[in-house]
Backbone as a ProteinNet text record, in pm:
[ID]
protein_1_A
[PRIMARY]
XXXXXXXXXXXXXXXXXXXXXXXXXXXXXXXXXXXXXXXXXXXXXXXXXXXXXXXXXXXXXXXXXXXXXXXXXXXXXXXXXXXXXXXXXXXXXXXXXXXXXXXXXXXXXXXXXXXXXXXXXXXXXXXXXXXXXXXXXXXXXXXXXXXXXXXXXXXXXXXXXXXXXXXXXXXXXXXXXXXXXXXXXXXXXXXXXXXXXX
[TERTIARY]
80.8	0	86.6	222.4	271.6	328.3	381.5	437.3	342.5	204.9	116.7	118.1	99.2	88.2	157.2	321.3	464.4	432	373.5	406.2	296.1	184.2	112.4	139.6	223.2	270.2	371.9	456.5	519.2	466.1	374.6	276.3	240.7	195	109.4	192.7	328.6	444	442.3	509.6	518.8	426	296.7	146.8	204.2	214	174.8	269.9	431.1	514.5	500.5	459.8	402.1	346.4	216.1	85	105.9	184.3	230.1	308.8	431.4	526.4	581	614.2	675.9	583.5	425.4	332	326.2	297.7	306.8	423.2	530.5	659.7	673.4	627.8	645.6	567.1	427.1	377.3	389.8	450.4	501.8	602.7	687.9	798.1	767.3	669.5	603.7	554	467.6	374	471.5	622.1	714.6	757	808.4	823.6	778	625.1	510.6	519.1	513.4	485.5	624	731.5	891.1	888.1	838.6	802.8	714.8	616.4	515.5	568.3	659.7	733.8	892.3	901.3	998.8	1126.1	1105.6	1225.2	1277.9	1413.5	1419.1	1531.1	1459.3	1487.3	1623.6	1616.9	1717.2	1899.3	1871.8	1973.7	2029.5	1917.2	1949.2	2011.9	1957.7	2003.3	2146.7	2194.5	2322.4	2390.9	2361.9	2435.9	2468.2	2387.4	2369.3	2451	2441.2	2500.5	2626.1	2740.4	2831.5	2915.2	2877.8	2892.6	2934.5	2887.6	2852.3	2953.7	3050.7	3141.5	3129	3063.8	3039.9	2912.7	2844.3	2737.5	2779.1	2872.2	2993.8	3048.5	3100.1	3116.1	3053.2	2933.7	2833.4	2769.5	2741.7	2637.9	2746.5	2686.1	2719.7	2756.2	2892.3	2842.4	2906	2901	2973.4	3126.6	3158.8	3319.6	3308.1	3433.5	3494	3504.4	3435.5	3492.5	3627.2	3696.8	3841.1	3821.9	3938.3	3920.7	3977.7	3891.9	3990.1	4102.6	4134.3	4292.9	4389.4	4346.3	4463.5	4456.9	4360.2	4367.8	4456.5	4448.1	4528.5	4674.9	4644.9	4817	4909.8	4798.1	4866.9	4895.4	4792.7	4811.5	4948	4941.5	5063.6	5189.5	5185.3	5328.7	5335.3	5228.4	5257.2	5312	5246.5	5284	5449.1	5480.1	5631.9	5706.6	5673.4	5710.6	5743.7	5638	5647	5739.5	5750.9	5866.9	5973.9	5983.7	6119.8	6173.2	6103.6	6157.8	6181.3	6069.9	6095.2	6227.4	6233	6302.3	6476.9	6480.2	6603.4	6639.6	6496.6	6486	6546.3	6506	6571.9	6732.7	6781.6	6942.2	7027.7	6928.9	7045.2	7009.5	6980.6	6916.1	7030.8	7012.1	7098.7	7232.9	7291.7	7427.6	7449.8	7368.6	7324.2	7350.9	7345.7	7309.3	7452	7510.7	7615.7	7751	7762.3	7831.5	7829.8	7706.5	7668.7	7763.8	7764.7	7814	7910	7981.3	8145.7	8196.7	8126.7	8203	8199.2	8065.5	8050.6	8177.9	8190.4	8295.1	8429.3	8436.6	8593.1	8579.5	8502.8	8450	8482.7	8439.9	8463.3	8609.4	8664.9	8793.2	8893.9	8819.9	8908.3	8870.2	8782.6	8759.4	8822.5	8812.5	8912.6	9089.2	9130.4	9255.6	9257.4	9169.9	9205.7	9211.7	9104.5	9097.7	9283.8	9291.4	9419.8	9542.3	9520.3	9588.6	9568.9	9487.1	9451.9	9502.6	9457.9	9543.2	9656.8	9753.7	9865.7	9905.3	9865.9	9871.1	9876.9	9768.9	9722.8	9842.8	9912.1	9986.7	10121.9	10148.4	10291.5	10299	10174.7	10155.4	10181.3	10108.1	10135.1	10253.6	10340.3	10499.2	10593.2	10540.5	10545.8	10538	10427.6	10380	10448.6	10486	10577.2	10682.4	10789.4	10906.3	10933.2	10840.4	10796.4	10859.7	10768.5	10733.2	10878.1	10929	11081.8	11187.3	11177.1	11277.8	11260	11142.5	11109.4	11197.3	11106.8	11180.8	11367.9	11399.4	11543	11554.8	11548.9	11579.6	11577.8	11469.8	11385.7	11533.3	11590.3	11679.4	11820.7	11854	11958.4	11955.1	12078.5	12164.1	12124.8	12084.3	12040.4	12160.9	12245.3	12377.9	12415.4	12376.3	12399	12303.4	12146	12068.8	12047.7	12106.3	12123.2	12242.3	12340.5	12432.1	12385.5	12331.9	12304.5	12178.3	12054.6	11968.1	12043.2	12109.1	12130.5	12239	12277.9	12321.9	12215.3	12096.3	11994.9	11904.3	11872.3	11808.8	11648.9	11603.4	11499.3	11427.8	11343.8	11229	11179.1	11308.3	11319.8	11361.7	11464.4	11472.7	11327.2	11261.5	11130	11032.3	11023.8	10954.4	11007.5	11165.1	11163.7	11115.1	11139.5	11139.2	11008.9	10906.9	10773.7	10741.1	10736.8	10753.4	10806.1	10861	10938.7	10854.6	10837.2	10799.8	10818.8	10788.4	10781.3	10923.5	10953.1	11087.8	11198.2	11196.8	11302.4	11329.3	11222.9	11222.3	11303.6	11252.9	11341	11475.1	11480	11671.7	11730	11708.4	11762.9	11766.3	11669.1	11696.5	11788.2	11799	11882.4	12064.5	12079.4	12200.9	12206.6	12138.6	12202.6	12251.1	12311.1	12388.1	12284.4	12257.7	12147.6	12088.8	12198.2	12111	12029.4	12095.1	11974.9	11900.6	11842.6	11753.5	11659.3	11705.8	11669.1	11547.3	11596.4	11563.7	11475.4	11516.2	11412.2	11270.3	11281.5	11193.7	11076.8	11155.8	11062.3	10981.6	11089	11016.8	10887	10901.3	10834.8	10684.1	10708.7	10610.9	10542.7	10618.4	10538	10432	10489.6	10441.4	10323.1	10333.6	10202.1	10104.9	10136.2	10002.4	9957	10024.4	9916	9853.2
-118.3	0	126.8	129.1	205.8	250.2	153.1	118.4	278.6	193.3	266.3	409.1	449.3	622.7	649.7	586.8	682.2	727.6	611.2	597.4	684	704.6	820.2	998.7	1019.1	1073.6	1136.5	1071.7	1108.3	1148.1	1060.6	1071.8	1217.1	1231.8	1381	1494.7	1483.5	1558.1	1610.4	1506.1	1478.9	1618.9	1541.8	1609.9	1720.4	1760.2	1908.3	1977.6	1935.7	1990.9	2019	1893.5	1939.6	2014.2	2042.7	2090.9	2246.4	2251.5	2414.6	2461.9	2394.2	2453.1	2393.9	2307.6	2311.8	2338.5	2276	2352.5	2499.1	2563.8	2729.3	2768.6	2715.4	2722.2	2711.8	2585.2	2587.3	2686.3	2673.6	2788.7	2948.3	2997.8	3090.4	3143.2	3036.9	3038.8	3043.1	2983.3	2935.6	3097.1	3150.5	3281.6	3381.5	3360.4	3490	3460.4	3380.6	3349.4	3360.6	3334.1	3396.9	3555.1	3587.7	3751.1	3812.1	3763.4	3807.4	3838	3672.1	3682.8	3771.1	3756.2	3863.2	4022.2	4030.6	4173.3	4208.6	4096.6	4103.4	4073.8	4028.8	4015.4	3822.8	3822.6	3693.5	3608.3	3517.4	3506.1	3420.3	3329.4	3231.3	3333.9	3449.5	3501.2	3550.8	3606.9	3707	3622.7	3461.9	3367.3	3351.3	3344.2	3351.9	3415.5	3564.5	3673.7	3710.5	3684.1	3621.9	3514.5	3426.3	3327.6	3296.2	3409.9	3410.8	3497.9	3520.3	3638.1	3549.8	3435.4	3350.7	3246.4	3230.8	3181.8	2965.6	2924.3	2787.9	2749.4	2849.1	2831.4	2839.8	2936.2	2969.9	2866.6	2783.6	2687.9	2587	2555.2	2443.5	2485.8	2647	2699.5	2669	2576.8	2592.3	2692.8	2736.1	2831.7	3025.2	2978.8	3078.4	3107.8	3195.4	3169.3	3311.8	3255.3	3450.6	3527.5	3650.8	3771.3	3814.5	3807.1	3823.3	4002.9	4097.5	4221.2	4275.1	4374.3	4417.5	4538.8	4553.1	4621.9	4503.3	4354.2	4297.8	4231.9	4196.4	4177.2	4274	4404.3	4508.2	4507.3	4464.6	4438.1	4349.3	4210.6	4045.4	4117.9	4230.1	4277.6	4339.4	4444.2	4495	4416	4399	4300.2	4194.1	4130.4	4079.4	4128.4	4315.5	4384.5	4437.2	4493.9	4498.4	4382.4	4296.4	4107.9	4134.1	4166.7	4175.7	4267.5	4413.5	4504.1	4481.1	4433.7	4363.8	4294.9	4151.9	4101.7	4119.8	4265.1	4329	4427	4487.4	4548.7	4494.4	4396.7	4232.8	4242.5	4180.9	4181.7	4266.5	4455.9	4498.6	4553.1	4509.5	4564.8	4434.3	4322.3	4204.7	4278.2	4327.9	4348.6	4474.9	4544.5	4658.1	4615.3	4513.3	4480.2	4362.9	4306.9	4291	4314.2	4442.2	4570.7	4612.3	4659.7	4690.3	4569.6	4468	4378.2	4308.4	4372.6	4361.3	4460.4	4568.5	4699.8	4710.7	4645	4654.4	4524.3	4451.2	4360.4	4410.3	4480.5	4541.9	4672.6	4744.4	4770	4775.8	4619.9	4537	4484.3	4456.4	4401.1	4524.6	4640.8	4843.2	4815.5	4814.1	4847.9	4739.8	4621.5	4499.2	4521.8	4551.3	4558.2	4678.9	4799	4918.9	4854.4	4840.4	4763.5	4650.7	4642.2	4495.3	4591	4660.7	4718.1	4834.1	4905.3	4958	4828.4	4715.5	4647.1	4616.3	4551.1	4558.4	4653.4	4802.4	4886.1	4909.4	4867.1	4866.5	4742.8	4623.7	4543	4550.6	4624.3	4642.8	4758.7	4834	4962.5	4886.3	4770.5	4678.4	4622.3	4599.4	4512.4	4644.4	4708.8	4808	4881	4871	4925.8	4765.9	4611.3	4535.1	4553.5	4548.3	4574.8	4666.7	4762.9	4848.3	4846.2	4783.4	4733	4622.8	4519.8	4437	4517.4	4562.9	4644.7	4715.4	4810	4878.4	4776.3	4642.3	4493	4493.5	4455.2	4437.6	4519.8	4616.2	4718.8	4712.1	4695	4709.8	4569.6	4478.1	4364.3	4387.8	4431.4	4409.8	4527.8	4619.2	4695.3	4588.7	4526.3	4510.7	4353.7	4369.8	4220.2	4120.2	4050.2	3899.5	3822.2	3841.1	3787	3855.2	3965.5	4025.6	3955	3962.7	3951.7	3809	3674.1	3569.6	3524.8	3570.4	3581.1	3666.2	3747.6	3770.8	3730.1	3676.4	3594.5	3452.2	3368.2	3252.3	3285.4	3419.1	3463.4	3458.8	3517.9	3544.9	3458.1	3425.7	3314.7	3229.7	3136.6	3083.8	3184.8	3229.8	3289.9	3442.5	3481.8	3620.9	3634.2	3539.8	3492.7	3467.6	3386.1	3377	3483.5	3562.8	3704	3788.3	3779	3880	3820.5	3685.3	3616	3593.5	3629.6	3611	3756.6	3868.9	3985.9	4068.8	3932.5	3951.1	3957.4	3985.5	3919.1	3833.2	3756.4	3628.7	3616.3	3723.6	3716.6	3679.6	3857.7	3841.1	3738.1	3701.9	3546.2	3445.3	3431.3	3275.8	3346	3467.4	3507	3471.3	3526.2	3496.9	3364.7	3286.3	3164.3	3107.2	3144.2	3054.1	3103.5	3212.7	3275.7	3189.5	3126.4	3040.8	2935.8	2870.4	2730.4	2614.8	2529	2468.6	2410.1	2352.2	2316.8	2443.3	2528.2	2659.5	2674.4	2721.4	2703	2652.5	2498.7	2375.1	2407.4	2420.1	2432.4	2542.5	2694.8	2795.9	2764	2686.8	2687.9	2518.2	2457.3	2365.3	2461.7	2546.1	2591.3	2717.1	2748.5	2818.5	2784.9	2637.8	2553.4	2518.3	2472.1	2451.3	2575.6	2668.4	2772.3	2823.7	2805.2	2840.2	2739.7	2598.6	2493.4	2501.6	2586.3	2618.1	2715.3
0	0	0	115.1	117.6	-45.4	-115.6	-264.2	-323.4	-331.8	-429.2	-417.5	-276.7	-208.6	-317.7	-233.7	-324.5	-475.3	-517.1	-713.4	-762.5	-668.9	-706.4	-654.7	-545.2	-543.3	-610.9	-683.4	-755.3	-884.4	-943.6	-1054.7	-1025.9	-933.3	-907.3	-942.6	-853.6	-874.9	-997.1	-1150.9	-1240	-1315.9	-1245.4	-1341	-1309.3	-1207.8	-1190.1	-1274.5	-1255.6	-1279.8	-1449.3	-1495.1	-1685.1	-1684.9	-1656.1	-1673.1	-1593.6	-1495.3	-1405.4	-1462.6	-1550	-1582.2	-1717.2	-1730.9	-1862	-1992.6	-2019.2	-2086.2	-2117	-2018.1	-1977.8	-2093.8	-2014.1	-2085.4	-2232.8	-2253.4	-2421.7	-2470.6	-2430.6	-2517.3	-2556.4	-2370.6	-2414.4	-2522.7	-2512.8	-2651.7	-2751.9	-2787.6	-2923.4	-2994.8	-2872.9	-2861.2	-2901.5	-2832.4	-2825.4	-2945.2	-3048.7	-3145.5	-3252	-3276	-3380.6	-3369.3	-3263.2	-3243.8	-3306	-3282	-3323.9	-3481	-3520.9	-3687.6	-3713.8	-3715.1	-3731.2	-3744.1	-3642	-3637	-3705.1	-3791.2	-3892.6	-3824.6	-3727.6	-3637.2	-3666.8	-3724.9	-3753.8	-3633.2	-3570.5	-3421.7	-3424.2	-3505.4	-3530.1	-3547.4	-3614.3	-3649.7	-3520.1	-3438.1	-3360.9	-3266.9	-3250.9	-3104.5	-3197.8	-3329.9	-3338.4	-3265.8	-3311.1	-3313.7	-3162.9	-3039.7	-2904.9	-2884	-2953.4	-2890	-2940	-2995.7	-3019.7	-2889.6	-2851.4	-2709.9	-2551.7	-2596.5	-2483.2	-2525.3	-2421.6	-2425.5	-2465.5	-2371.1	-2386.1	-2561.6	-2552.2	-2653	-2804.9	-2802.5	-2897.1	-2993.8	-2884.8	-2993.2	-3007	-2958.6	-3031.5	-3131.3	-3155.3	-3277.9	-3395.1	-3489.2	-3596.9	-3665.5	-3806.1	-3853.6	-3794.4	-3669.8	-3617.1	-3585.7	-3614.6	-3575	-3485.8	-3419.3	-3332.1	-3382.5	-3318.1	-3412.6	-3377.5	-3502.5	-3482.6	-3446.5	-3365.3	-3366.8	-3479.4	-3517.8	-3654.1	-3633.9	-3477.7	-3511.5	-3477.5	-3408.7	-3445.9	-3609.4	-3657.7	-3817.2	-3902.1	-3888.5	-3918.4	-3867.8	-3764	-3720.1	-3785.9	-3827.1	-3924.9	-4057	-4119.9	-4264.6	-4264.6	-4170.6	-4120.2	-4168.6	-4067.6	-4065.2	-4152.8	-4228.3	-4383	-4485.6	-4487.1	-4583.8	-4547.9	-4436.3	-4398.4	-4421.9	-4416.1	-4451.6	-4614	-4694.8	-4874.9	-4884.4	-4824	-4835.4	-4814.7	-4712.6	-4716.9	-4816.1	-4829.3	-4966.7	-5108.4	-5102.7	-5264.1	-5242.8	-5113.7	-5197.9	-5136.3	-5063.9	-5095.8	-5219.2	-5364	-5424.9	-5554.7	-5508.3	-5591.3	-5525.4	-5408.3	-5405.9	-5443.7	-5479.6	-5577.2	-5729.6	-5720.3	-5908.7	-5928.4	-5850.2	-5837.7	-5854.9	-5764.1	-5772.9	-5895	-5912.4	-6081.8	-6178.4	-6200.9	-6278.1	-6243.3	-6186.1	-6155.4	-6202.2	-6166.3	-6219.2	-6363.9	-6436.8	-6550.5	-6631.5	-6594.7	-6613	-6606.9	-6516.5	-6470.8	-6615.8	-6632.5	-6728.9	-6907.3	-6893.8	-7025.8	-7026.9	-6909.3	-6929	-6996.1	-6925.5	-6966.8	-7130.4	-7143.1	-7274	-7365.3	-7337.2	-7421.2	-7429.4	-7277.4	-7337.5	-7423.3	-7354	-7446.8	-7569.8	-7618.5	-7787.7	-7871.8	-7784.3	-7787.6	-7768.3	-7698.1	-7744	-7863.1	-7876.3	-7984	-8106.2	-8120.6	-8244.3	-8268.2	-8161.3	-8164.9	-8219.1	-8125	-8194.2	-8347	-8364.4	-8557.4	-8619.8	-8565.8	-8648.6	-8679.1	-8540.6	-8536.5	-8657.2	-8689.9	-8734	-8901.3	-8957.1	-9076.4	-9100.4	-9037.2	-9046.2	-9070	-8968.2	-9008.7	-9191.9	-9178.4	-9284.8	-9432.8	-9426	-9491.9	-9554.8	-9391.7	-9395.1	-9498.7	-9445.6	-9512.9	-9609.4	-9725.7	-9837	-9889.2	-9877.6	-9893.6	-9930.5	-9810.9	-9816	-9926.3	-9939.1	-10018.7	-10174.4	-10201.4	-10306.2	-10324.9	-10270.4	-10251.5	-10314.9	-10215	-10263.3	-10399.6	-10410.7	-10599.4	-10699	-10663.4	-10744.1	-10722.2	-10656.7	-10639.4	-10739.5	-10682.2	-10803.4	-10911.3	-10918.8	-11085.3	-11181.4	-11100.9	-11161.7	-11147.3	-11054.6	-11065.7	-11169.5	-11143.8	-11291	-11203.2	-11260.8	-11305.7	-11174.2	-11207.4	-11189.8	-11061.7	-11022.6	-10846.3	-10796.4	-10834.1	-10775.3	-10740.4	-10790.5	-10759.3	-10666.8	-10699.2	-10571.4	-10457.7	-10445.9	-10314.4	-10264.6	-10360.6	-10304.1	-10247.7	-10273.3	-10237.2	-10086.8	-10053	-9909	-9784.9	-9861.7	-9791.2	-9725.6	-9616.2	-9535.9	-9609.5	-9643.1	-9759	-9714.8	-9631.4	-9572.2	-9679	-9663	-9724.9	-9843.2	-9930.5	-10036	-10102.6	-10029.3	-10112.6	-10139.8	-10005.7	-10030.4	-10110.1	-10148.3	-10199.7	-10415.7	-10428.1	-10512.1	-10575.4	-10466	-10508.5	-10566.2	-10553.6	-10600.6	-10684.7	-10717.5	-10899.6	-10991.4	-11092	-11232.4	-11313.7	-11333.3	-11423.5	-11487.9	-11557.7	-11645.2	-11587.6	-11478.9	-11365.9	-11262.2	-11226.1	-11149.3	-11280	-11360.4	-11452.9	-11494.8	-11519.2	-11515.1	-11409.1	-11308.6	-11206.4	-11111.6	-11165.3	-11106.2	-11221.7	-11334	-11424.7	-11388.7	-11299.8	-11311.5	-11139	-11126.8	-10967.8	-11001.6	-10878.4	-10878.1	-10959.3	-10986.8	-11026.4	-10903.2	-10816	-10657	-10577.9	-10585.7	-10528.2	-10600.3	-10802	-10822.3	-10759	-10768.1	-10805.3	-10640.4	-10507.8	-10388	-10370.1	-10445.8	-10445.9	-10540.7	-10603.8	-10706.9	-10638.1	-10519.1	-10533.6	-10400.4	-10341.2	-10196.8	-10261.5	-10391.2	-10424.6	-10465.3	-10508.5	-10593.7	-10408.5	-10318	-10184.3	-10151.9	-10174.4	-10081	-10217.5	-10334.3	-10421.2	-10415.4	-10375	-10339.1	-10191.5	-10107.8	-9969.3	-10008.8
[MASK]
++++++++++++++++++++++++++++++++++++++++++++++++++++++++++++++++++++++++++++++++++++++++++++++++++++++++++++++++++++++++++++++++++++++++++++++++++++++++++++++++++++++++++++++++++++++++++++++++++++++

């Protein structure tokens, strides 16, 4: 008997506590809710926008994140963008020294080509004084006898013997090789035949 009291007692409890309070309860919500809509007020957003504020609730709402502050956001841009400055302009004092060592070799390159060319000139000016001299020899042969000019070619070292031998004329070249020993001919005329097939 005692059993039964309790289990209706509690039953009673129960009732009341639905029917006194949690009923009441829901409906009021329900009521505050229609009326919210009704008044353009959209409730769901607002229990976000609430319940981002609230430390534990925070992070069960979906969807929501922290509001980050935006002078430390400004501070990360900050110091990203001092971060990019830096490296650009890293960037341009290798370019610079770059540019500079580019410069220093084009340099060397001016003046090496400026000497070379002085040299050439100097070169083409020997050659000239050559050509010349050349030309001077000739003529001196071409006047003298047959018979000097073979004795004192066969004194003269092959090298220069031949230069001066090539600058003859046809005639004066076969007089004067005919007024030599026949072994010097014989030696100028093959070193001559060498040096016209290179």
């Amino acid at each position: 008997m005692e059993l039964q009291e309790k289990e209706s007692t509690i039953k009673s409890k129960l009732q009341w506590f639905l029917f006194v309070v949690l009923i009441p309860f829901l409906f009021a919500i329900t009521v505050a809710l229609v009326v919210l809509t009704i008044a353009g007020v959209n409730v769901f957003d607002a229990a976000k926008q609430y319940g981002q504020h609230i430390p534990f609730v925070s992070s069960i709402i979906p969807g929501v994140e922290p509001e980050i502050d935006a002078e430390d956001k400004l501070r990360e841009d900050l110091i990203d963008l001092e971060a990019t400055n830096q490296d650009q302009q890293s960037q341009i004092t290798d370019l610079k020294n770059e540019v500079e060592q580019k410069q220093a070799e084009i340099d060397t390159l001016k003046t090496e080509i400026e000497k070379l060319n002085e040299e050439l000139l100097a070169k083409e000016e020997e050659n000239q004084d050559t050509t010349q001299t050349k030309q001077d020899l000739a003529k001196i042969y071409e006047s003298m006898s047959t018979k000097n000019a073979a004795a004192i070619l066969t004194e003269l070292q092959d090298e220069d013997a031949l230069n001066i031998l090539r600058t003859l004329s046809s005639a004066k070249l076969s007089a004067i090789l005919a007024k030599m020993e026949p072994a010097d001919a014989a030696r100028y005329t093959e070193l001559l035949a060498i040096n016209e097939a290179e």
